[in-house]
N, C-alpha and C positions, 0 to 999 in steps of 0.2 A: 131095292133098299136105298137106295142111292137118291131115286123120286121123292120116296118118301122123307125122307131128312130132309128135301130142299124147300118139299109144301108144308112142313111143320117149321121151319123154318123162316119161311115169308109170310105166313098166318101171323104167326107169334109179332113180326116185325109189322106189321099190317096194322093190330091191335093196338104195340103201344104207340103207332103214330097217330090213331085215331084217339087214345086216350090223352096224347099229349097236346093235342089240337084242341079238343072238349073243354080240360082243367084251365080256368082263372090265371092270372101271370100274381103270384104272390111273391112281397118284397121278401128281404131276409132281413131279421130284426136285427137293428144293431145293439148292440151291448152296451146298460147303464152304467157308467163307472163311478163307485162311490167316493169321495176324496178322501184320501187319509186326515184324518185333524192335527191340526198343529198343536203338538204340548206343549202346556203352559210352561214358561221359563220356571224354573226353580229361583226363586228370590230370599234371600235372608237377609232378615233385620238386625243389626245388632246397636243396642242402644247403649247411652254412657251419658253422665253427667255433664261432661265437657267435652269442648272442642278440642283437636289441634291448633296452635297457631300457628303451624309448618308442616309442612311433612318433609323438609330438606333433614338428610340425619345429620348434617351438621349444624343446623339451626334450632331445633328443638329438642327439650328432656322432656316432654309433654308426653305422659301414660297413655294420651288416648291416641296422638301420634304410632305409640310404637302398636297398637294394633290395627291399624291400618296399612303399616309396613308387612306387617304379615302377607297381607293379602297385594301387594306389589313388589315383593321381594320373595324370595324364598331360600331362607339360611342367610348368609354363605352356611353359619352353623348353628347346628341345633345346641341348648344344653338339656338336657334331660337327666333327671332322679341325678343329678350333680356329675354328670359325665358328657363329655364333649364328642359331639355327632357332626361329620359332614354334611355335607347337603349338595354345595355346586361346586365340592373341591373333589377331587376321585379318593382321598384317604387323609387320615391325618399325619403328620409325619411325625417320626416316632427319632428321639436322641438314644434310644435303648437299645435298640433293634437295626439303628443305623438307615433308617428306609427315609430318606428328604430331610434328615437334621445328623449333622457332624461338626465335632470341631476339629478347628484348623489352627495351625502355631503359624504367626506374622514377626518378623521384625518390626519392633517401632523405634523411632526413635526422636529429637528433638521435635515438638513442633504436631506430633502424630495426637488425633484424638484418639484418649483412650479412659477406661473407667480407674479412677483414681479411686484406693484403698477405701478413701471416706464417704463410698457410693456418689460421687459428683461426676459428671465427663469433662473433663480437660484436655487443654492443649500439653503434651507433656513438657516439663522442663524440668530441671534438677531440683531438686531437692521432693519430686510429687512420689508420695509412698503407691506401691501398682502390686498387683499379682502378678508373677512371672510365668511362664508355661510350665513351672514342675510344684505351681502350686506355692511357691514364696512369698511372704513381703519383703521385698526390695523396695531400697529407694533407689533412685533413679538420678543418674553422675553424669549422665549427657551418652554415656556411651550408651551402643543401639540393646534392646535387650528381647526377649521371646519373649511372646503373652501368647497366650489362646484367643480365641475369636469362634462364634456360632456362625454357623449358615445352614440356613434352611430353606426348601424348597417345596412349593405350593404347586397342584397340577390342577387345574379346572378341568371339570366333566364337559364334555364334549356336547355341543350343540344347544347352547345358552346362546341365548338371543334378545336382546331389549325386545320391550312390547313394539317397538317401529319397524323390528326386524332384522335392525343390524348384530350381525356378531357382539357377543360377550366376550372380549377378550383380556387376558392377562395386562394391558396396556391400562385397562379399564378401572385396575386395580391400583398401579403407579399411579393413575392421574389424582384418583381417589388421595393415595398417599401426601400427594406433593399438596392438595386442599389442608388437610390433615395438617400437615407442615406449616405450612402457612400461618404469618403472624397474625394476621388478619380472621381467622378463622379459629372461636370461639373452644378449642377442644385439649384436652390434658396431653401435655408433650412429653411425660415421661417416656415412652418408647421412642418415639421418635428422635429426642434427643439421644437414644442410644441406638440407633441404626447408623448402620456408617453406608450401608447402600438399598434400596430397596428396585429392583429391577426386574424389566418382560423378556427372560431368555427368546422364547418366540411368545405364538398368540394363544397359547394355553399354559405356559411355565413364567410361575413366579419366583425369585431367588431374593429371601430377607439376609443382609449380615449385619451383625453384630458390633458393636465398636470392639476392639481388646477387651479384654479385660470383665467383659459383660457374661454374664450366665444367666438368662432368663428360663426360668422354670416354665414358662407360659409362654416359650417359644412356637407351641404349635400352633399362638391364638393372632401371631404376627402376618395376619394377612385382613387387609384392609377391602372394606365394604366395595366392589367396585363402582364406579357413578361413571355416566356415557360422554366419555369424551367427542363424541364424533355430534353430540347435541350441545355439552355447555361449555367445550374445549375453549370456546372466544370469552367466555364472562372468567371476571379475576375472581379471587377466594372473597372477597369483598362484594364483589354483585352478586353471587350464589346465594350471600344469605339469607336476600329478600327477592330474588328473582321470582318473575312468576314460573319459568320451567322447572324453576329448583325447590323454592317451596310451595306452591299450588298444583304443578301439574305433573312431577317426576316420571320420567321413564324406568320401570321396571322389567326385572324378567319372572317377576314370581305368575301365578296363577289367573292372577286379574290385572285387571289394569284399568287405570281410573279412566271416569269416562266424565263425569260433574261432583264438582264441588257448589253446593246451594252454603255461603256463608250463614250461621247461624241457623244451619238446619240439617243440613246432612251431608255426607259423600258417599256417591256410588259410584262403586267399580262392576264391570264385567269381565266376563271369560274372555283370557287372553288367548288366542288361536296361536301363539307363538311357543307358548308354556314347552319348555326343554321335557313336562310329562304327559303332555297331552295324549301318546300314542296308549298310556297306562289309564284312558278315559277322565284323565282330571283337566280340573275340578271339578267335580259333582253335580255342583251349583252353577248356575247361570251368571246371578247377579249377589252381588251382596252389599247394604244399602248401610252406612255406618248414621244413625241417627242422631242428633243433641238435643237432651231436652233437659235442663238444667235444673228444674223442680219434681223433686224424687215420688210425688207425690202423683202428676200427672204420666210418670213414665211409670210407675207400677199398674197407672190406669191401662196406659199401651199394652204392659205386659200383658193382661188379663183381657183385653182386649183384641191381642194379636197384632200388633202393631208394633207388636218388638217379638222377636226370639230368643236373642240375645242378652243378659243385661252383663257387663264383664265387672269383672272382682272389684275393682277400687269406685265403683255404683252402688254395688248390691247389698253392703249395709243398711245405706238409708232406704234403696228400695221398700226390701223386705220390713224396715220398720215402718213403712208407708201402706203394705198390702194385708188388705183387712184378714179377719180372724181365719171367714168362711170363703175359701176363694177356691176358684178350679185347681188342678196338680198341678205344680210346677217341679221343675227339676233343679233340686239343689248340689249343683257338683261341687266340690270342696277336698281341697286337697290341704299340707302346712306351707303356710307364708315361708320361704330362706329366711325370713332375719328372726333369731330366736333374741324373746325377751330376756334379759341377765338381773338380777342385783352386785354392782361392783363394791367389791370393799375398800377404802382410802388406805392403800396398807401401808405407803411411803409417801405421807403427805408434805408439799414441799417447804421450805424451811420459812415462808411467809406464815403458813399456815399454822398457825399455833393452836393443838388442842390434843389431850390425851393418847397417846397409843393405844387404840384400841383394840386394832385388828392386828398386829403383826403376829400375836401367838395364833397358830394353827386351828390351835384347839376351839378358840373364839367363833372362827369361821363356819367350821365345822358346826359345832354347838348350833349357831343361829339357823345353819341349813337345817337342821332338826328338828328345829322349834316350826318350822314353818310348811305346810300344810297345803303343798302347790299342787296337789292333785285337786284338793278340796277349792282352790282358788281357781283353776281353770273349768272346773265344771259351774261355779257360780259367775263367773266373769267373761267366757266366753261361749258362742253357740255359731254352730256347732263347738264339740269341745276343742281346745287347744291341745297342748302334747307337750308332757313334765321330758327336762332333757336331761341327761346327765353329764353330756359333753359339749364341745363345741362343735360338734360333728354330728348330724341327724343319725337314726337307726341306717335309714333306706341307702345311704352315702356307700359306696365302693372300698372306704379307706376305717369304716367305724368300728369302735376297737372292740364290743359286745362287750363280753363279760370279763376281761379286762378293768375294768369300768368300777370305782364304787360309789354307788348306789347311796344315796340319803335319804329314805322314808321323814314320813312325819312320828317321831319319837321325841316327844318334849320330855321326858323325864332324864333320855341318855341327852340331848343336847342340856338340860339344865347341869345336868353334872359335867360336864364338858366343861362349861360356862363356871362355875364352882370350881374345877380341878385349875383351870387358868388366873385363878386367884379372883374372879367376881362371883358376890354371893352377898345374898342383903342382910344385913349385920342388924341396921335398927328396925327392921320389919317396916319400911314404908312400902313394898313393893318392887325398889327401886335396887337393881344390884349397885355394889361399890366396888371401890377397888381394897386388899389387902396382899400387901405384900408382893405385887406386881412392882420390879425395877426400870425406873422413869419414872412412874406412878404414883402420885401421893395417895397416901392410903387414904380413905375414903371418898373417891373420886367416885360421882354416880356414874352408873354407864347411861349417859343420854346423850344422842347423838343425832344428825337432822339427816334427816330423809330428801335427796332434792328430784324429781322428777318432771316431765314435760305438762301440758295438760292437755295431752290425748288423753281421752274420757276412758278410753281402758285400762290406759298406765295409773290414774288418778285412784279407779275404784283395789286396781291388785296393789298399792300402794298403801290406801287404807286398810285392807286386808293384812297384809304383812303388817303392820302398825301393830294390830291386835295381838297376831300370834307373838311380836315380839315380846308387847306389853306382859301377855300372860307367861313369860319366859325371864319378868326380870328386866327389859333390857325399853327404856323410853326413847320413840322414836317419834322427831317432829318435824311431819311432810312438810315439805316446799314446793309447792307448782310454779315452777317457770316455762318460759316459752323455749324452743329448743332452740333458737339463735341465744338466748343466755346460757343455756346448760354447759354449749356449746362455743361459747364465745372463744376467742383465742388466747394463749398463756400470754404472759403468765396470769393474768386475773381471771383470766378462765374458769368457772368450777371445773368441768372435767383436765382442758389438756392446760390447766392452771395447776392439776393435783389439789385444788383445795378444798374438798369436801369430804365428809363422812360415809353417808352412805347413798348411792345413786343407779336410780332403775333407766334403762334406757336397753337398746338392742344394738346388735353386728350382726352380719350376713351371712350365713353358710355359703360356699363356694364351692364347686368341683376340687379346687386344690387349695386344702383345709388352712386358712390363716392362725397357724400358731403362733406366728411372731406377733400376733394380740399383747401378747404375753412375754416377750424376750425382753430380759434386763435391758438390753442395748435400745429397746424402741419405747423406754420410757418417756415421755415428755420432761425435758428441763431445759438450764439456762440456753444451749447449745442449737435446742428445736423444739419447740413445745409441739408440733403439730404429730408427734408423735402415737401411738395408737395405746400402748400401758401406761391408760391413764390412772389403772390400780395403784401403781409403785411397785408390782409383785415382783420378784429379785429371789432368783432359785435358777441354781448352780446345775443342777440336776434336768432340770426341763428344760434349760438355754443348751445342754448337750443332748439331748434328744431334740429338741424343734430345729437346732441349727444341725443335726446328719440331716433329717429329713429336707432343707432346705436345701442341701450342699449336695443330694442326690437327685438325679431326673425322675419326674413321674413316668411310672410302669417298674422301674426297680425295686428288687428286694426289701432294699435302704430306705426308699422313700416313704414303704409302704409300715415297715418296721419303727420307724423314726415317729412317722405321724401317731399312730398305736402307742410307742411309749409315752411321747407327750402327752395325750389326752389321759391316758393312766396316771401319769403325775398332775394333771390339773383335776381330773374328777377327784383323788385324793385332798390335792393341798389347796383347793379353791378360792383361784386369785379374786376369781368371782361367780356367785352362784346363777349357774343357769336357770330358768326358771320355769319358762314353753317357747312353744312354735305357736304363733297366730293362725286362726282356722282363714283360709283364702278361699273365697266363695264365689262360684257364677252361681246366677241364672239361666234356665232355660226354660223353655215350652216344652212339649213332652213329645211333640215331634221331630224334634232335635234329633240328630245321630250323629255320633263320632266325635263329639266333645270330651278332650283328656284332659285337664288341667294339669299342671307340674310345676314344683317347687320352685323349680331353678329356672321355669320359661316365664319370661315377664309378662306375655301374652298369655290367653287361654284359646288364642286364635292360631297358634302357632304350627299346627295342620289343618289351616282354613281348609286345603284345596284337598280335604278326606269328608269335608262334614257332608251332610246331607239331610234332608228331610222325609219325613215319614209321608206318604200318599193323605 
């Protein structure tokens, strides 16, 4: 058995060495590797009529500047739908809830800055009227006394980084501050004038205080834009604001970071590798190319040609009246402009001003809101349509007081009796009401009064507009187009904060934290300070004690939110001035655009560049 296993065995072994001697020496193939392709960069165009002439934020108010800050900055804060959002700070700090805002009682005494009764900051000395810490006006005899004082404290999100790579730090913030301060440097010192310190606990804690005596309601907006001191630390506030690092070439930490400015043609930024979100795969986009092409007519060609993405809002009027009938889909995003158009009434015209009382009765005001047909006027005057308001406070706002609220339709029959029950009513049938039996008033005084407006082509045609409703209601109105530095000239010859006009269409701003004192007897314009904001003359007892709780209360409070609610309840009633729309805020886009949000309160529509994206 044994044999036999050994000669099958050496057979077998026999064979395959003769069959492996026989066979050919064949190579063994090596493997084709195929390359992966490089994808294409994601690139977005976004086009705008104008240039920047800076991008330093303290050198430029230039529209087209701040969206390009978008995309080399990111925050500190967002606003949205009129509510204030983080971004590079870890929270906002809250006086409510006590979480990074408290106040604190100081001795002051001789010689101490502190906010003097008459809102001014001064050195204290005897005889300056102060609030004391239990809430008094006291005057002030030299000896030391309590005041309150805010402090509030900012924390940066951890791992901000300039586009170069160095740390973001709270320091970054001071140096900003101390620009900011600077005389030399072009920017509004009301806060700053009332910070008594602005300091970097360490390299992520920022610590704002107060002078005495100060209670800022927009304590949590007291943190300044950081700028890189470790790059322009050696230039003074004076060379920053034409420096080329500071306005050509800035250091950012947002999502992109500039990489060429072509003057008179474009700037391109790309993907910052630094971005504090890059691990959350942003930005999306590669590169984003900011275009100028100054003739609306050649940039609607881009559009349709693909040579733009983007067109942004303070463009896309003329665009769109530049893009023919029959053109490919484009994407109309549109959200309302913040500044709602108003018509103000001259209710307290100042004592230069000599001409009939005509608005002080309620009923007057009221009446003309009736006569007039502002729904019917924003569907003919603006497109998309605009938005009739009844407050000062948009629907979508956090603080809007709904049905609270009343309401003015178009009813010229109850506004003509309105207008009738206040003693005008047209006696000799010219069309023209008079006055009868109205005190001041000589009896037949016609109601004719001038119209004064800007000549923005939209204000011009809802001007005409209202002319008509009023004419058909009795009441002769004779427009004035001026340019808005006269409208606007300073008191006292000023129409507006001169008080010397009848009636005048022009707009205010919706804000996160709603401007009642528009309206407060004390912010009238006169001899004292014209530059005042009630340039109506409206004077009511009643909504000076609601707008001043809500003023006197923190936002997030009961009080605050209470306070804002009744005021608008007493101005939708007693209407110092009638509101009238929200302007329609329009981009442009291509249709393979993704992640475009526009919002009221964001000045940009680029304001989550580092989300958008493109379609394959």
């Amino acid at each position: 058995m044994k044999l036999k296993t050994f000669l099958a065995i050496s057979i077998t072994l026999l064979l395959c060495a003769a069959c492996c001697v026989d066979l050919p020496w064949v190579p063994t193939p090596t493997p084709t590797l195929t390359p992966t392709p490089t994808p294409e960069p994601k690139v977005l165009a976004v086009c705008m009529l104008d240039e920047p002439d800076s991008l330093y934020i303290y050198g430029t108010d230039s529209p087209a500047a701040r969206h390009v800050w978008q995309a080399i900055y990111d925050g500190p804060l967002d606003s949205r739908t009129y509510a204030h959002q983080p971004v590079v700070l870890a929270g906002l700090p809250s006086m409510v809830d006590g979480s990074g805002a408290v106040l604190k009682t100081a001795t002051v005494q001789e010689g101490s800055r502190v906010l003097a009764a008459s809102g001014e900051v001064v050195a204290l000395y005897p005889g300056v009227t102060v609030e004391d810490a239990a809430g008094r006006r006291v005057v002030f005899d030299g000896t030391p006394i309590q005041m309150q004082f805010m402090v509030v404290v900012f924390t940066l999100q951890p791992g901000l980084a300039w586009s170069d790579g160095t740390p973001v730090t709270a320091d970054d913030s001071v140096f900003s501050f101390e620009l900011a301060a600077d005389p030399a440097t072009p920017t509004d010192k009301h806060i700053v004038e009332r910070t008594s310190g602005y300091r970097a606990d360490d390299d992520h804690t920022v610590v704002w205080v107060g002078v005495p005596g100060y209670r800022d309601h927009f304590y949590y907006l007291n943190f300044w834009h950081p700028l890189p001191r470790h790059a322009w630390g050696h230039l003074s506030a004076a060379d920053l604001l034409n420096a080329e690092v500071s306005a050509r070439r800035p250091l950012g930490w947002g999502p992109f970071v500039l990489q060429e400015w072509a003057v008179g043609d474009h700037i391109t930024v790309v993907r910052n590798p630094a971005y504090f979100r890059a691990a959350e795969g942003l930005p999306r986009l590669d590169i984003v190319t900011f275009r100028f092409i100054p003739d609306p007519i050649v940039l609607a060609g881009e559009l349709l040609a693909g040579g733009c993405d983007v067109v942004t809002h303070e463009s896309a009027d003329a665009v769109r009246a530049a893009l023919p009938d029959e053109s490919p889909p484009i994407q109309t995003l549109s959200t309302y402009d913040s500044r709602w158009e108003l018509l103000a009434f001259g209710i307290s015209p100042s004592a230069g001003y000599d001409r009939p009382d005509f608005f002080e009765d309620m009923r007057v005001r009221q009446g003309i809101a009736l006569c007039i047909d502002r729904q019917t006027i924003v569907d003919q005057a603006t497109e998309p349509p605009g938005r009739v308001l009844d407050s000062f406070v948009p629907p979508e706002h956090p603080l809007y007081a709904g049905s609270a609220l009343k309401a003015w339709g178009y009813d010229p029959p109850a506004g003509q009796s309105l207008l009738t029950g206040a003693g005008w009513y047209d006696g000799d049938g010219d069309g023209v009401r008079e006055s009868h039996g109205i005190p001041g008033i000589t009896d037949g005084t016609p109601f004719r009064v001038s119209y004064r407006t800007t000549d923005d082509p939209l204000r011009v045609q809802t001007a005409q507009l209202i002319q008509s409703y009023l004419a058909e209601c009795g009441i002769q109105a004779d427009v004035e187009v001026v340019t808005s530095d006269a409208l606007f000239a300073p008191g006292p010859e000023g129409a507006m904060f001169g008080r010397r006009f009848d009636l005048a269409q022009f707009s205010w701003r919706a804000t996160a934290d709603p401007l009642c004192d528009l309206f407060l007897s004390g912010q009238m314009p006169d001899i004292d300070r014209w530059d005042r904001p009630n340039v109506a003359g409206f004077l009511d007892d009643e909504y000076d004690v609601a707008c001043l709780s809500a003023l006197e209360a923190f936002p997030g409070s009961a009080e605050y939110a209470s306070g804002h609610a009744q005021a608008q309840r007493i101005f939708s009633e007693r209407l110092p001035v009638l509101p009238l729309f929200q302007r329609p805020k329009v981009t442009l886009a291509r249709t393979s655009v993704i992640g475009l949000a526009p919002d009221p309160t964001q000045v940009s529509e680029l304001w989550n560049v580092e989300q958008l994206d493109l379609r394959p």
